[in-house]
C-alpha positions as CSV (number, residue, x, y, z in Angstrom):
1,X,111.8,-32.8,22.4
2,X,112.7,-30.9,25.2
3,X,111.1,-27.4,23.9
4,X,107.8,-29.6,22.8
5,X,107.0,-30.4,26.1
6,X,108.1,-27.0,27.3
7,X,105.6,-25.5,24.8
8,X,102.4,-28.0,25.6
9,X,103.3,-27.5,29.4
10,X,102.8,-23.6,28.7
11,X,99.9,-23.5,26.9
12,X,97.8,-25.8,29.3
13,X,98.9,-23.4,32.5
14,X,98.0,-20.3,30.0
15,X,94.2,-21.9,29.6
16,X,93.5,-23.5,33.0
17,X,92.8,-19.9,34.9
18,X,89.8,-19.8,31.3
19,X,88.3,-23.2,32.5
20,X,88.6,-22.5,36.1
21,X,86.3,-19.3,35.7
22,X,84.0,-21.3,33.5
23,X,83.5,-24.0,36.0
24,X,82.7,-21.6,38.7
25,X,80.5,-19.7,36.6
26,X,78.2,-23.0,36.4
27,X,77.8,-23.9,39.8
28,X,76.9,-20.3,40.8
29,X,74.1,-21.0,38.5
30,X,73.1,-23.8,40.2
31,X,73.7,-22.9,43.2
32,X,71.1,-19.9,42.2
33,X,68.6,-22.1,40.9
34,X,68.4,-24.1,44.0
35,X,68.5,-21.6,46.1
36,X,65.6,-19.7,44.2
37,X,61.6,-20.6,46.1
38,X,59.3,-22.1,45.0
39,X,56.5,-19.5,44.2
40,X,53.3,-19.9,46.9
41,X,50.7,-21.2,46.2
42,X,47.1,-20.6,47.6
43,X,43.3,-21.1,47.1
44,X,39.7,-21.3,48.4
45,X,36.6,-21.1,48.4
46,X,34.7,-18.1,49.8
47,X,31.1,-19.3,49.5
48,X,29.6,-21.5,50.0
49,X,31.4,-22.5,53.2
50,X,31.7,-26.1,55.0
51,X,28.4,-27.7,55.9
52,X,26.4,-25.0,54.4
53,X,22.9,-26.3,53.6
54,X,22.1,-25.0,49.8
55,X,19.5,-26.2,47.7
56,X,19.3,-28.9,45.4
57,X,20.0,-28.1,41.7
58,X,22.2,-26.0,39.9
59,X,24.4,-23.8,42.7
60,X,26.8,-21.3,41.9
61,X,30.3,-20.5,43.5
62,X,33.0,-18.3,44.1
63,X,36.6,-18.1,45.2
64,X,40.4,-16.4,45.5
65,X,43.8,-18.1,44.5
66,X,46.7,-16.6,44.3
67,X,46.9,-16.1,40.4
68,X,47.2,-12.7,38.7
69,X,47.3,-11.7,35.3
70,X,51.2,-12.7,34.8
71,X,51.5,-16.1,36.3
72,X,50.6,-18.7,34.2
73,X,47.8,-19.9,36.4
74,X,44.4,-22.2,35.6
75,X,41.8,-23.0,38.6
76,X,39.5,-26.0,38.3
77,X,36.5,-27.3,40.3
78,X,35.4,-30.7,40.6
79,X,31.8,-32.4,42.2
80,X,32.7,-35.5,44.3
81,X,35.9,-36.2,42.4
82,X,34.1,-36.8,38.8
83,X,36.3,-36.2,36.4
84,X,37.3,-34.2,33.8
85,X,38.2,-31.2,36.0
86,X,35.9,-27.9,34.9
87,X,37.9,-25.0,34.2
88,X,36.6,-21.8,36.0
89,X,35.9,-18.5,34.8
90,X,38.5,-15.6,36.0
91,X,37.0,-12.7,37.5
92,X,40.0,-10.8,38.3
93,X,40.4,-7.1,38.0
94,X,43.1,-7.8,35.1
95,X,40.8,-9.9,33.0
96,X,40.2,-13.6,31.9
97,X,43.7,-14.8,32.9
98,X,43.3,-13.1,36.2
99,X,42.1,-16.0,38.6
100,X,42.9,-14.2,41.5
101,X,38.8,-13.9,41.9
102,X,36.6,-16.7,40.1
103,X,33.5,-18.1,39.9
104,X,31.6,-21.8,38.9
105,X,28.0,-23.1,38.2
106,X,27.4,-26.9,38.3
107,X,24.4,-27.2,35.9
108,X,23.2,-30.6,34.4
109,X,25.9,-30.0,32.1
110,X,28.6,-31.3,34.4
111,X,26.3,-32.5,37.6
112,X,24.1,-31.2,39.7
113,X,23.9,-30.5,43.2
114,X,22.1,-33.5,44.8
115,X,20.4,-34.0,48.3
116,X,22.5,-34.8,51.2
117,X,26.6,-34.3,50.9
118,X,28.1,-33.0,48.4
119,X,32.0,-32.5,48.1
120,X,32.9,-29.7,46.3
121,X,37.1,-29.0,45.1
122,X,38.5,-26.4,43.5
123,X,42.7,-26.6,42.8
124,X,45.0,-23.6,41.2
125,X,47.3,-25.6,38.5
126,X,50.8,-23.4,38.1
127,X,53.2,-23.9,35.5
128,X,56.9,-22.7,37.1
129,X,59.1,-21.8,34.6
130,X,62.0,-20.2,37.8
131,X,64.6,-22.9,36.9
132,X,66.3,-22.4,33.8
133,X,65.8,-25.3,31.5
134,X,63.1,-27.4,33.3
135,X,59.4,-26.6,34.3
136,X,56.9,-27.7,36.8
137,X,53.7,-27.5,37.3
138,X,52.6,-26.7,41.1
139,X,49.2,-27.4,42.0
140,X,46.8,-27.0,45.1
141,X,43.4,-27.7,46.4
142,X,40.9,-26.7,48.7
143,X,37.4,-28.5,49.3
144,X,34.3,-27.9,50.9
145,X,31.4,-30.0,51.9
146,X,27.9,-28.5,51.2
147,X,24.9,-30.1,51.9
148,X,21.8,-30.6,49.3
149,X,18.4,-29.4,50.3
150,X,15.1,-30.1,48.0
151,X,12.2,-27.8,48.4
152,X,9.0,-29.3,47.3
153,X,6.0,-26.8,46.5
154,X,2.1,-28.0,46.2
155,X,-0.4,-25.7,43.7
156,X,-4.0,-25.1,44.6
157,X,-5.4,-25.0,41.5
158,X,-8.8,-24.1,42.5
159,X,-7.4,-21.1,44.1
160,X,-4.0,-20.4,41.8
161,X,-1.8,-20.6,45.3
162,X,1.1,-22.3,45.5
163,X,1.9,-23.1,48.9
164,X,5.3,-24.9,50.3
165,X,4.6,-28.6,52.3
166,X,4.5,-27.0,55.3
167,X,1.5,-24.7,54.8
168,X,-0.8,-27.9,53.4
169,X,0.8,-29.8,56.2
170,X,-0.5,-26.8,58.9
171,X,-3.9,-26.7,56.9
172,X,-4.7,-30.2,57.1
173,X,-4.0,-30.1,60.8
174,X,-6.9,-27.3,61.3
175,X,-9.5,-29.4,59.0
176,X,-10.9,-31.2,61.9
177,X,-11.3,-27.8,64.6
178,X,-13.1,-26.2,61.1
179,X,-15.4,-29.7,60.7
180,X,-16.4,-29.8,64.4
181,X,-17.2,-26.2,64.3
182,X,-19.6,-26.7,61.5
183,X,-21.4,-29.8,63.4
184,X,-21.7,-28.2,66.5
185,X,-23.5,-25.0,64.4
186,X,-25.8,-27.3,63.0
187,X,-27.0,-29.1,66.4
188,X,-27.5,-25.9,67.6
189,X,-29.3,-24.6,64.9
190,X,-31.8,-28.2,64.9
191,X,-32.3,-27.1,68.9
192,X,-33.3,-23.9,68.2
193,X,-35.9,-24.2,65.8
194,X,-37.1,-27.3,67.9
195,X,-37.5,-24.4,70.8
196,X,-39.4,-21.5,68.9
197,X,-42.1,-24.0,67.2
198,X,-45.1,-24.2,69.8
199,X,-46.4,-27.8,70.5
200,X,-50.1,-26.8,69.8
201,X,-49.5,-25.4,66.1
202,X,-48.7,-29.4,65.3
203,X,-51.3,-31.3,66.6
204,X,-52.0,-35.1,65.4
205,X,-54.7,-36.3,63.5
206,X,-56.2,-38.6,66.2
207,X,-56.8,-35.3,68.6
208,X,-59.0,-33.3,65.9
209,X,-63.0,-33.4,67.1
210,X,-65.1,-34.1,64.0
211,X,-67.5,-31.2,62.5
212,X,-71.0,-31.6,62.2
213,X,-72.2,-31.6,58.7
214,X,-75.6,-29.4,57.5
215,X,-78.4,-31.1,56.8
216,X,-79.7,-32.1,53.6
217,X,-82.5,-30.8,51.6
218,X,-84.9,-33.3,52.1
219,X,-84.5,-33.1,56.3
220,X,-85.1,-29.4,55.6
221,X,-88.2,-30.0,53.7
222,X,-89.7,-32.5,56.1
223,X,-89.1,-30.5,59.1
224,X,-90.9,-27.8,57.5
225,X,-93.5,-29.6,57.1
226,X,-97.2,-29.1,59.1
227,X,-100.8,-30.6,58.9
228,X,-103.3,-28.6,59.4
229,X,-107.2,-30.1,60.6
230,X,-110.5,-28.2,59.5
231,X,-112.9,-29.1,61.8
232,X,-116.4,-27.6,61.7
């Protein structure tokens, strides 16, 4: 009994140092893993910037993030919070997994740009596979607002011209100088013709002295006429 116990005793001392190292091993694991950052993450949007007026419609625009080719790394945009999320399209140097440069167009598609505010997001969505076992995914946003302007064009179509609202707007204004212009011609025109006729080429009827008519045959012939006496 004695040497059984002597013999269990040995054999636990002989593998204690084994489980000793083993349990250290583990928690300088974890004591890596925590100690290990959190990768950084960063984006934006380049243009447009904040309060930018832009016009109303489709509008297209760009940005950076800190993505490369290697990270596993989407970027979204967003109009006003609508969801679903758009994904971007990557136009970094190391092609279309490169995020680290990107670009969006909000067509009618998704949604338009639309007069007054509009709030604009884009946000860089990370997968992080640096602790062992577990993954996270890291996101982060950035917004802008941008405000929606609508251009409205007229067409002459008389003339083929398209002018903007303004330029009708600036023609209607100098409508009345061209109308008064045109009166005042013609008054002046009615005074001068008034001026050059001479009052005696337009006399009335009632001034004209009658003309004396020829006589008639008959008057002729008894005028003419003479008696002659013979007396012896």
């Amino acid at each position: 009994m004695v040497l059984f116990t002597l013999g269990v005793t040995l054999i636990l001392y002989s593998a204690l140092p084994n489980y000793y190292h083993r349990t250290l091993d583990v928690q300088a694991q974890l004591q890596q893993q925590e100690q290990q950052p959190t990768p950084m993450l960063s984006i934006k949007i380049t243009s447009p910037t904040t309060d930018q007026q832009v016009p109303a419609g489709e509008l297209t625009i760009s940005g950076t993030s800190t993505d490369n080719a290697t990270s596993d790394c989407t970027v979204y945009a967003d109009w006003n919070n609508t969801k679903p999320f758009q994904t971007v399209i990557a136009t970094g140097p190391d092609g279309v997994n490169d995020y680290s440069t990107w670009t969006f167009t909000y067509t009618d598609d998704y949604h338009l740009i639309t007069n007054g505010t509009n709030n604009l997001t884009s946000k860089l969505s990370c997968i992080d596979n640096s602790n062992v076992g577990s993954a996270a995914n890291l996101t982060k946003s950035y917004s802008v607002n941008v405000i929606g302007v609508t251009t409205t064009t007229s067409t002459n179509n008389t003339a083929g011209i398209t002018s903007t609202s303004e330029e009708v707007q600036q023609q209607q204004q100098e409508l009345p100088t061209i109308d008064s212009n045109i009166t005042t011609t013609k008054e002046n025109n009615t005074a001068a013709a008034a001026e050059a006729t001479p009052p005696e080429l337009a006399p009335s009827v009632s001034t004209l002295s009658p003309v004396p008519l020829p006589p008639s045959n008959e008057d002729q012939e008894e005028e003419d006429t003479t008696i002659y006496w013979d007396i012896e």
